[in-house]
C-alpha positions as CSV (number, residue, x, y, z in Angstrom):
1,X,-14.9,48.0,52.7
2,X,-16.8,47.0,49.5
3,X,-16.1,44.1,46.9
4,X,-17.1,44.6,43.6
5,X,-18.0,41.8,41.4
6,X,-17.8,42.1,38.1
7,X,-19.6,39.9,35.6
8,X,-18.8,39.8,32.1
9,X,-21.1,40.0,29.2
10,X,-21.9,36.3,27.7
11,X,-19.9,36.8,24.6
12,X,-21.4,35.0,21.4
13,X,-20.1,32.6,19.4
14,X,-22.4,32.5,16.6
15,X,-21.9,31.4,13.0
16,X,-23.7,32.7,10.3
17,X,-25.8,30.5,8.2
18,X,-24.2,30.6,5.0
19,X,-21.2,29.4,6.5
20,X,-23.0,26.3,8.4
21,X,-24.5,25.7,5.5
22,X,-21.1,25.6,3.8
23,X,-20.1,23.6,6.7
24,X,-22.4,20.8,6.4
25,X,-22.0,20.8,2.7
26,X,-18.3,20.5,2.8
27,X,-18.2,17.4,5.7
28,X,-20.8,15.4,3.3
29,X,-18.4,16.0,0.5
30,X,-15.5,14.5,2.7
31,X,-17.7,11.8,4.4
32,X,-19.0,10.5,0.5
33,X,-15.3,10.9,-0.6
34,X,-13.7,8.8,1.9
35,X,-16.8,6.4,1.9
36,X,-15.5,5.9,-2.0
37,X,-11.9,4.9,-1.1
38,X,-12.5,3.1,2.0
39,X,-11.4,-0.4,1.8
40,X,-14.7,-2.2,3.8
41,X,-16.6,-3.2,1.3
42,X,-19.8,-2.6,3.1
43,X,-19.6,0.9,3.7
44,X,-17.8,1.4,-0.2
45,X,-21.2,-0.1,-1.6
46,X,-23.6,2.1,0.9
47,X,-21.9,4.6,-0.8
48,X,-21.7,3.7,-4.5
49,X,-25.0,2.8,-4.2
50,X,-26.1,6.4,-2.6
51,X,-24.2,7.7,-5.7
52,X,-26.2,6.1,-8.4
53,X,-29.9,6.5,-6.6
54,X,-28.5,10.5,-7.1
55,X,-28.3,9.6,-9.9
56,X,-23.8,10.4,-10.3
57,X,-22.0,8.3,-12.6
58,X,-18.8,6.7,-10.9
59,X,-17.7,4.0,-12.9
């Protein structure tokens, strides 16, 4: 009698860079754009004032 064991092949999940790059771009855009509307004032000003030292207009 014989047992075979099979193993199976790690299987990659890799992402390419342009699309983590894409990625990361993308959650910045939602984490400034929420940061903008959010109603605690602390975190609305960390963010306007990260807009203007980019030098974005907002207002």
């Amino acid at each position: 009698m014989q047992i075979h064991a099979s193993v199976a092949a790690p299987v990659s999940a890799t992402i390419s860079k342009p699309l983590q790059i894409a990625g990361a771009f993308l959650l910045g855009i939602v984490i400034l754009y929420a940061a903008g509307f959010v109603s605690t004032s602390a975190v609305h000003n960390a963010a306007h004032d990260m807009r203007h030292s980019q030098g974005f207009p907002c207002h």
